[in-house]
N, C-alpha and C positions, 0 to 999 in steps of 0.2 A: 963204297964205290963212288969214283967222282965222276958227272957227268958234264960237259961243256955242249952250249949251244950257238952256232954259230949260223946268223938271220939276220938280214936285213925288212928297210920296209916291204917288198915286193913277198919276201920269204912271209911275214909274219901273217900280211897280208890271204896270202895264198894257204895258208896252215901246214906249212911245211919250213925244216930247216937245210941249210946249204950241205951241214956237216957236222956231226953231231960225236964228239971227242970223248972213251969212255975210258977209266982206268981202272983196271981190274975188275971181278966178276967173274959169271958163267955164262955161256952164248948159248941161248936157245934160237933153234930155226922151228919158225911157223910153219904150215903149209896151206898151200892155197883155202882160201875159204868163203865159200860161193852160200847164197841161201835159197831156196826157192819156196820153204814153206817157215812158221813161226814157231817157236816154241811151243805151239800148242798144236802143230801140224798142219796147221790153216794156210792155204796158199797163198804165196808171195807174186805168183807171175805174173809180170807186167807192171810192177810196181815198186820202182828204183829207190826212191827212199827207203820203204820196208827192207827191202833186202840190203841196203848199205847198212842200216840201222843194225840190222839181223847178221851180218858179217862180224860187228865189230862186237854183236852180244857172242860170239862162240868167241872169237877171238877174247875179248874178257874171262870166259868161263876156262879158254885151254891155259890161259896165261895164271888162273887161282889154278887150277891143279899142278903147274908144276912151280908155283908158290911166289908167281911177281901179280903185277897188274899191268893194263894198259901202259903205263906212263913207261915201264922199263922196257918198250921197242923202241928199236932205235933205229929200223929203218923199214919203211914198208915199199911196194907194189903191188900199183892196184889197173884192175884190170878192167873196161868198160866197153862196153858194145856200141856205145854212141857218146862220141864227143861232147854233146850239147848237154851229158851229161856230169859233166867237168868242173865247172860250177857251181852244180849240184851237191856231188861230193865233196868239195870244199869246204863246205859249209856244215854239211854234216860233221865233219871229220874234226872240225875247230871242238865243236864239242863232249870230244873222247878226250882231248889232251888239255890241261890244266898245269903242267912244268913248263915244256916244252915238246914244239911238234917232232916227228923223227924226219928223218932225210925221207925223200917220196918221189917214186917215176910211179905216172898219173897215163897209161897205156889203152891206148882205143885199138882193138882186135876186132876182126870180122865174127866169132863168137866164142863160146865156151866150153867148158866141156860138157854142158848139158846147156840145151838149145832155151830153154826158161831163163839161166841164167843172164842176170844184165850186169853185173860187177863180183870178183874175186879179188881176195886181196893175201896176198903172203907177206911175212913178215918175217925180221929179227928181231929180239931182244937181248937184253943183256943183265942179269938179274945179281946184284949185292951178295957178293958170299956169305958174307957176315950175318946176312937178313935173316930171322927164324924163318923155316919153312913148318 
């Protein structure tokens, strides 16, 4: 599967790409995915790093069960309760992605669907046919 990335500085800068060009594969759709407690069931609420951190650990783990990794989304939406926290996630999110970032709308809502929650994030990917699963 070939993948193209198409980023400027503001793009790179920001950890997201303009448009991200895939040829051939299979498209998985993600669904939203909010955290409010850790792996180990311990509470997250009220604290936005934890649960961004904690989004992108399920999104990892759903993405080995149906046999890619992070790197094979190729576009997310992500959903935040307070703007100011926008820059926050930025920075978090540089450090899931090591190819290249996927394309990203970066969405401030009045809340979620559960009132703890401070960020959700859905996704596509797009996963190598050819790749062993």
């Amino acid at each position: 599967m070939d993948r193209e990335y198409f980023k400027g500085e503001r793009e790179e800068t920001r950890s997201y790409s303009r448009a991200v060009k895939v040829t051939g594969g299979a498209t998985v759709y993600l669904a939203g995915h909010g955290a409010t407690e850790d792996a180990e069931g311990n509470s997250l609420v009220g604290d936005f790093t934890a649960q961004a951190h904690r989004c992108f650990g399920r999104l990892r783990e759903l993405m080995s069960d149906v046999g890619g990794t992070l790197e094979d989304i190729v576009t997310m939406t992500v959903f935040i309760v307070d703007s100011r926290y926008g820059d926050e996630f930025v920075q978090i999110r540089k450090g899931y992605f090591s190819i290249g970032f996927p394309v990203s709308a970066l969405i401030t809502v009045h809340s979620l669907a559960r009132p703890e929650m401070l960020v959700e994030i859905q996704a596509i990917a797009v996963l190598d046919d050819q790749a062993p699963r």
